[in-house]
C-alpha positions in Angstrom: 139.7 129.0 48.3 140.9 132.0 49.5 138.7 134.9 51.5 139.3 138.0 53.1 136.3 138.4 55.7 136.9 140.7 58.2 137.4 140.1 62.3 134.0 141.9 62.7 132.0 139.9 59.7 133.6 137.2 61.6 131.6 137.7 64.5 128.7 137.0 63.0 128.1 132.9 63.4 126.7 132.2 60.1 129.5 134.3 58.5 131.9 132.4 60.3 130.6 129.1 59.0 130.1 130.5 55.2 134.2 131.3 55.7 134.8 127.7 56.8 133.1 126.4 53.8 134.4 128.5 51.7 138.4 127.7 52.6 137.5 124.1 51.8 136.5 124.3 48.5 139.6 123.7 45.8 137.6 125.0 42.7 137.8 121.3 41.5 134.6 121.6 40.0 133.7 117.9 40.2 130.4 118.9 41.6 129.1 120.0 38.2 129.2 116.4 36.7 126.4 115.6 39.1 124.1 119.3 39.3 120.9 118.9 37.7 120.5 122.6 36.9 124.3 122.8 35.4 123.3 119.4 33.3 120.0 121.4 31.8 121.0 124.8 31.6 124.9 124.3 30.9 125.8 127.8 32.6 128.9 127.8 35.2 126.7 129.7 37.6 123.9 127.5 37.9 126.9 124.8 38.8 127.6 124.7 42.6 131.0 126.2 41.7 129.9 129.0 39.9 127.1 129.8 43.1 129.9 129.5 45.3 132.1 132.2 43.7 128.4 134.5 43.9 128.1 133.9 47.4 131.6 134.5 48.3 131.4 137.9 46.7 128.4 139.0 48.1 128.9 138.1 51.6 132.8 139.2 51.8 131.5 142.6 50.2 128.7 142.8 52.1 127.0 143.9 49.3 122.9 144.0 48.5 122.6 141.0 46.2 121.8 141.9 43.0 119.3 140.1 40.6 121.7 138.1 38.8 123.3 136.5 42.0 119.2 136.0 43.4 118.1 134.6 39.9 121.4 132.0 40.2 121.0 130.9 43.8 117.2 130.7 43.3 117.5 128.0 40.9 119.7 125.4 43.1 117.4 123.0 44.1 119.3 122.3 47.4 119.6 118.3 46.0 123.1 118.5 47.9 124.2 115.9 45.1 127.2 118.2 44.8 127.9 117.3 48.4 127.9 113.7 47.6 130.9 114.1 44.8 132.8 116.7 46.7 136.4 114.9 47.4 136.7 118.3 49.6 134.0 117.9 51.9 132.4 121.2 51.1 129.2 121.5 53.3 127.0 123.2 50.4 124.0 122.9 52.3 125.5 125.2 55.2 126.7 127.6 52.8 123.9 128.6 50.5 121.3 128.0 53.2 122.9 131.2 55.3 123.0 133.0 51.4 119.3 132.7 50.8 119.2 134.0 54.6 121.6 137.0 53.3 119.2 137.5 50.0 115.9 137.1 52.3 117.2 140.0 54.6 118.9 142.4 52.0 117.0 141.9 48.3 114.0 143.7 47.4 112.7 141.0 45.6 109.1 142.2 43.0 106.0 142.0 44.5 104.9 138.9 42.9 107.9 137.0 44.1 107.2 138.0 47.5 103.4 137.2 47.3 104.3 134.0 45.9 106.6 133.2 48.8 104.0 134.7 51.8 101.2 132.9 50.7 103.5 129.1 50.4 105.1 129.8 53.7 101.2 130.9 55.5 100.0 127.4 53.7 102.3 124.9 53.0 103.5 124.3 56.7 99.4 124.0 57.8 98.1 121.3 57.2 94.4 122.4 57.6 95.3 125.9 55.5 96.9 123.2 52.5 93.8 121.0 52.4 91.7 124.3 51.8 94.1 125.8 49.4 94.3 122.0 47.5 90.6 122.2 47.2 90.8 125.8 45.8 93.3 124.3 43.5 91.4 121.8 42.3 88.3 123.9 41.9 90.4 125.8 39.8 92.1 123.5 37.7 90.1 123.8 34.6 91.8 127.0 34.3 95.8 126.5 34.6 96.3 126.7 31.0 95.2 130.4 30.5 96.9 131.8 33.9 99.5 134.0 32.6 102.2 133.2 35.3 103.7 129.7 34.9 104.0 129.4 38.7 100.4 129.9 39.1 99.9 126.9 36.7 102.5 124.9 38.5 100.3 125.8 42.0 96.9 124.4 39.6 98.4 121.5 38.7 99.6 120.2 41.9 96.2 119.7 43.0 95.9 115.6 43.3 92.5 114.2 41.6 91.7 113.0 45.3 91.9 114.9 48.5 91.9 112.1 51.4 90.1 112.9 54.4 91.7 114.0 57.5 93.7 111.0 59.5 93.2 110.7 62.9 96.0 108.7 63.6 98.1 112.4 63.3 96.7 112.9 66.2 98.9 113.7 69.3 98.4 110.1 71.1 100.4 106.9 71.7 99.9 103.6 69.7 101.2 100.3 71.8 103.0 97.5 69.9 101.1 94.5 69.3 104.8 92.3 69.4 107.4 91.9 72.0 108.0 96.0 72.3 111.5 96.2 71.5 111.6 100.3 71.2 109.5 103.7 71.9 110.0 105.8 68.8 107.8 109.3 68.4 106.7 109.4 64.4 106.9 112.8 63.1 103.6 113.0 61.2 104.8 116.1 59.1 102.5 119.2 57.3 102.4 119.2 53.7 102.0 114.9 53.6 99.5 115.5 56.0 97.2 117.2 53.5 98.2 115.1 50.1 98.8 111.4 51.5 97.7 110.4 54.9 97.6 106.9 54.3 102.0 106.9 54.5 101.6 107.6 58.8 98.8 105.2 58.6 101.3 102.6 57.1 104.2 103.7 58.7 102.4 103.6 62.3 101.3 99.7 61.8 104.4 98.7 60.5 106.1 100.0 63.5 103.7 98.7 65.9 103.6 95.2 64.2 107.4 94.9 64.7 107.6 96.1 68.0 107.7 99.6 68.7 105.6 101.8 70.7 104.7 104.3 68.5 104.3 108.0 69.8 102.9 111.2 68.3 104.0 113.9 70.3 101.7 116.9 71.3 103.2 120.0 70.1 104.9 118.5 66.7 104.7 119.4 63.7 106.1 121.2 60.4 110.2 120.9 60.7 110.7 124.0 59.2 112.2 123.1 56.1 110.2 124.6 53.5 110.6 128.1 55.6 114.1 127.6 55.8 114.7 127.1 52.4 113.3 130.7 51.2 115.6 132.3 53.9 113.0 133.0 56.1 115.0 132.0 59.3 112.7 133.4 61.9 110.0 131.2 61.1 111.8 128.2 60.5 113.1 128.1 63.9 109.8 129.0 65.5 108.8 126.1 64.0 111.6 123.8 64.6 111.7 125.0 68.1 108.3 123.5 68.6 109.4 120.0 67.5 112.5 120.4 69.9 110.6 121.4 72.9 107.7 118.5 72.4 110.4 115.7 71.4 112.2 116.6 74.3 109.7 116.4 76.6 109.4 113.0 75.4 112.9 111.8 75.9 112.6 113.2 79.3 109.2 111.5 80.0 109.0 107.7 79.0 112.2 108.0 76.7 112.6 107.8 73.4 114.4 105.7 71.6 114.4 107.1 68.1 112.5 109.9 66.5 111.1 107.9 63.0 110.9 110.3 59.7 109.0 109.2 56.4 109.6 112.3 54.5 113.2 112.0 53.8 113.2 115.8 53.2 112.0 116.5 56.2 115.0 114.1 58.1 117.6 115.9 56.5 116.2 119.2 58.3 115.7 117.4 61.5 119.0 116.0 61.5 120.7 119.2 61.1 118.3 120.8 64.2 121.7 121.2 66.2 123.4 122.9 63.7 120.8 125.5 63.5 120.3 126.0 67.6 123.8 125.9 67.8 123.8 129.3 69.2 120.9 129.6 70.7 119.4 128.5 74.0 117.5 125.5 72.8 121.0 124.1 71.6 121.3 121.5 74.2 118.0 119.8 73.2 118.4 120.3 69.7 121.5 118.6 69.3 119.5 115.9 71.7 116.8 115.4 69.1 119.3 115.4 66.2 121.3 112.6 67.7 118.5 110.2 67.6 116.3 111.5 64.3 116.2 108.4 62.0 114.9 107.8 58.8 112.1 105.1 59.0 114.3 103.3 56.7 117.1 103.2 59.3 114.8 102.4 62.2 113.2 99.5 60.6 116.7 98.2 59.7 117.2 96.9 63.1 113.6 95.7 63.8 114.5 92.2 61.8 111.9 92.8 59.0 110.7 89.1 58.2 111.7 87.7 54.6 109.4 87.5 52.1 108.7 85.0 49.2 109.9 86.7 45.9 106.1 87.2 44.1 107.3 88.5 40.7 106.4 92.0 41.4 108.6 94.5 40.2 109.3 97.8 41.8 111.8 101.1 40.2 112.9 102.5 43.1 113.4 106.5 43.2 116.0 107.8 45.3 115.0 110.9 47.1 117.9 113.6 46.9 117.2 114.1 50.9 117.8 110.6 51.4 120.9 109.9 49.4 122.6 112.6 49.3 121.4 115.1 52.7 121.3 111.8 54.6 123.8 109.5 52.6 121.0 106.9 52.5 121.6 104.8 49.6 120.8 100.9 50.3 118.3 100.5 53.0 115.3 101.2 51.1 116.2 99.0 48.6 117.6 96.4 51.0 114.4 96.3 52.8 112.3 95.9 49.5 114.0 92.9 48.5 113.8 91.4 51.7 110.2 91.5 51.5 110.0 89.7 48.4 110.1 92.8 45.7 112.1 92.7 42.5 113.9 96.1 42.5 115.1 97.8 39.7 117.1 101.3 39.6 117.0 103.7 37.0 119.9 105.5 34.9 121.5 108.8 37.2 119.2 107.7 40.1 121.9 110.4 41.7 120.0 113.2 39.6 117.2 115.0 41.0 113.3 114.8 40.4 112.9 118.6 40.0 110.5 118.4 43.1 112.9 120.0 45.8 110.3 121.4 48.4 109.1 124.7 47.1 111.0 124.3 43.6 108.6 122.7 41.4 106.3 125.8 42.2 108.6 128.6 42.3 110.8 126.9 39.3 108.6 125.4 37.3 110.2 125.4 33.8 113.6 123.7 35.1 111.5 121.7 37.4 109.6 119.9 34.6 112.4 119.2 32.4 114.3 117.3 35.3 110.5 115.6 35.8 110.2 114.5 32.3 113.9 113.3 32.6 113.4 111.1 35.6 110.5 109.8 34.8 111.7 108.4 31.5 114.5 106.5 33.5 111.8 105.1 35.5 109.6 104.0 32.4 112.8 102.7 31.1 113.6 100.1 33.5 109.3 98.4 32.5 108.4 98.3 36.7 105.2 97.5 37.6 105.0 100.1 39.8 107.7 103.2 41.8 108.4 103.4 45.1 110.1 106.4 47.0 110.7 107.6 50.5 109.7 111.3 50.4 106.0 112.5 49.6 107.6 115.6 47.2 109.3 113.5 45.2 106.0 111.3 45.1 103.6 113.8 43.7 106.4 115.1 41.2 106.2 111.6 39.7 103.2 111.0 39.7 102.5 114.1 37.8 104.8 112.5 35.1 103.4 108.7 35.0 100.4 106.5 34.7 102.3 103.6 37.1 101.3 103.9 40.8 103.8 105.9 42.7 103.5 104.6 46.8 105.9 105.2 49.5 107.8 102.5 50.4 106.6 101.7 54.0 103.4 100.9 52.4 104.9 98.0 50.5 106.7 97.2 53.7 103.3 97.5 55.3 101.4 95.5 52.3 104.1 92.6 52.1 103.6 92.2 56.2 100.0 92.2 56.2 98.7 95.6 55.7 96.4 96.5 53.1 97.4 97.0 49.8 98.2 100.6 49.1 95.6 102.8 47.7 97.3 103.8 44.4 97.4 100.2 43.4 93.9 99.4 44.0 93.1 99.7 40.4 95.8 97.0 39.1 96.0 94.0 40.1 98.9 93.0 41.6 99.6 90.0 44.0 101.1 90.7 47.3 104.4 89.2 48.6 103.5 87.2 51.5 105.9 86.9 54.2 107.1 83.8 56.1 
C-alpha cells in the first residue's frame, strides 16, 4: 500500500510503525474470510481491510477522527485472526493499537461512552475495586432487563452466581517445588481473574510446584495493562506495565528467573509485546528482558515432562482463545497436553473464530458480542463434550454465559488428572478423573 506521511509525521515513533504496516499490506483481503465482525455484519469496513484504509486516512491527514471511522474501529475485537491469514505479514495488532491511541487523544467521544470507559478502566484492572463492583452487579441483577442501555445490561449480566473469596496464594511470596526443582518461574497472578476465578493460580501454582518449579509471585505485579491499552489509554497502560517490568526484573536480577508463567492467554500476548511498547522509552532494556522469557503456562509446562495419563473416557471441547492462537500462534499445546493426561479432545467448527469476549468487548459491544457467543457456543454443543476447557478466563465467563456444561481452565484438568482436586465447576457432575501413571 502506498502512503504519503510526511518527514515530520515520521518523527513520531508510532507513526513511523503505522507507515511500516501500512506499506506491507497488498489489499489482498484474505483477512476478511477469517474476521468475525466482517462474517456477522458483512460491511467492508468492519473487515480488517476496510479499517486499514480508515486508519490510513486519518493518520496521513492528521485529521480528528470522525464517528464513522470511531464506530468501525470500535467494533474490531483485536482477535488478530486477520494476522494469522495474512500471507503479507501485516502486524494489525501494531497498527490499530496506535489508532485507538490517535481516537483516545483527538475524538470527543459522548459522555456516556467516556463514563463507560472511566469507570472499566478505575475497576477492571483492581482486583479489590472488581470484587466490589461484582457484588454491586449481582445485587443488581434482578434489574438488567429494564436498564435502558444494552451495555449496562451486558455489565448486570457478567456478574457470576458465585463470588469466590479472596486467594491468598496471589499473595506476593515464593512457593518451593515439592520435586527435583528443575526451574524458578514468577506466575503472573493477573486482576480481572483475580476477582471471578481464583482457583486457576491456585491450580496453576500446584501444578507447577508438583513438576518441579519454584514458583514465585513477585511483589509489585500485577494488571499487564491490556485492558487499558486496548481503549487507547496509553498512559495508564504503561504505568501499569511498567510495574510488572520493574518487579519481574528485579527478579531476574535477584535469584533469576527462568520463565515468567501466564494463564490468561490475553494477558501473554500483552506481556509478550512489553518490548515493543518501551521500545522508546527508558525501561526498554528490561522490557524487552521480560518479553524474551514471558511464556504461556502451556509452553512452560511443555518442557516439564507432564506424566501420561490412562485415557478415562472423559471428553473435553477445547476452546481456542484468540490470544493464544492467533496473538501467540499457540495452537497445539493445550491440546497436546490434554491428551497426554488421558482426556478425549474434541475441536469445534471455525475454532479460528472468536468468542465475542475480547477484554472490554463483550461490555462495550454487546450486541455483536452475543451473536459471536451464541455462535461459538453451538460449535461447542455440537461436538456432545462432557465438559469445555480454555486457556484465558474472558473467554471462560463468555461461555459460560452461553452453556450449562462446566467451562474450567485447562491447568485445572492438568492439575485434577495429576492429583489436584477436581475443579469446582465440575463438582456437581460426576465425572471420573484420569489418573496418571
Amino acid at each position: 500500500m502506498q502512503t504519503t506521511f510526511t518527514d515530520d509525521q515520521l518523527k513520531d515513533p508510532g507513526t513511523a510503525r503505522a507507515n511500516e504496516i501500512l506499506r506491507a499490506c497488498v489489499h489482498c483481503g484474505f483477512c476478511t474470510a477469517t474476521c468475525p465482525t466482517y462474517q456477522v455484519l458483512g460491511d467492508e469496513l468492519d473487515s480488517p481491510r476496510g479499517r486499514i484504509y480508515l486508519i490510513k486516512d486519518m493518520l496521513e491527514n492528521e485529521r480528528v477522527p470522525d464517528e464513522k471511522t470511531v464506530k468501525h474501529i470500535d467494533r474490531c475485537l483485536s482477535c488478530l485472526a486477520c494476522m494469522t491469514t495474512c500471507p503479507s505479514g501485516v502486524h494489525y495488532m501494531h497498527l490499530v493499537d496506535h489508532a485507538r491511541e490517535y481516537i483516545e487523544r483527538h475524538y470527543d467521544r459522548p459522555w456516556s461512552d467516556r463514563a463507560l470507559r472511566w469507570i472499566l478502566s478505575k475497576i477492571l484492572p483492581y482486583p479489590m475495586r472488581f470484587r466490589i463492583a461484582l457484588l454491586g452487579a449481582k445485587i443488581g441483577r434482578p434489574l438488567a432487563p429494564v436498564m435502558p442501555d444494552a451495555r449496562l445490561r451486558a455489565m448486570l449480566e457478567m456478574a457470576p452466581k458465585r463470588i469466590p473469596p479472596v486467594s491468598r496464594n496471589d499473595d506476593p511470596q515464593s512457593f518451593a517445588p515439592t520435586a527435583p526443582r528443575k526451574k524458578r518461574v514468577a506466575l503472573m497472578t493477573g486482576c480481572a481473574q483475580r476477582a471471578l476465578n481464583t482457583d486457576i493460580n491456585d491450580a496453576t501454582i500446584r501444578l507447577l510446584t508438583r513438576l518441579g518449579c519454584e514458583v514465585v509471585v513477585a511483589e509489585g505485579a500485577g494488571c499487564c495493562g491490556a485492558l487499558t491499552h486496548h481503549m487507547g489509554k496509553t498512559a495508564e497502560s504503561h504505568a501499569t506495565a511498567a510495574r510488572n517490568v520493574r518487579a519481574w526484573a528485579a527478579e531476574m536480577d535477584g535469584a533469576g528467573l527462568d520463565a515468567i508463567v501466564i494463564n490468561t492467554s490475553g494477558c501473554g500476548t500483552t506481556v509478550k509485546d512489553y518490548g515493543h511498547m518501551f521500545r522508546n522509552e527508558p525501561l526498554a532494556e528490561d522490557a524487552a528482558r521480560v518479553s524474551a522469557i514471558a511464556r504461556d503456562v502451556s509452553e512452560v509446562l511443555m518442557d516439564l515432562d507432564l506424566p501420561e495419563g490412562t485415557p478415562q473416557g472423559l471428553t473435553v471441547a477445547y476452546h481456542a482463545a484468540c490470544s493464544l492462537q492467533h496473538g501467540q500462534q499457540i495452537k497445539t499445546h493445550p491440546k497436546d497436553l490434554l491428551k497426554r493426561a488421558g482426556f478425549a479432545v474434541a475441536e469445534p467448527a471455525d475454532p479460528h473464530l472468536c468468542c465475542g469476549s475480547a477484554g472490554t468487548y463483550n461490555l462495550m459491544q454487546p450486541k455483536i458480542s452475543k451473536q459471536l457467543k451464541d455462535r461459538k457456543v453451538q460449535t461447542l454443543e455440537a461436538v456432545t463434550p462432557d465438559l469445555i476447557a480454555a486457556g484465558n478466563i474472558g473467554c471462560m465467563m463468555q461461555i459460560g454465559g452461553g452453556t450449562d456444561l462446566p467451562v474450567v481452565h485447562t491447568v485445572e484438568l492438568l492439575d485434577w488428572a495429576t492429583g489436584g482436586p477436581k475443579p469446582p465447576a465440575l463438582n456437581d457432575a460426576e465425572m471420573a478423573v484420569p489418573r496418571l501413571r
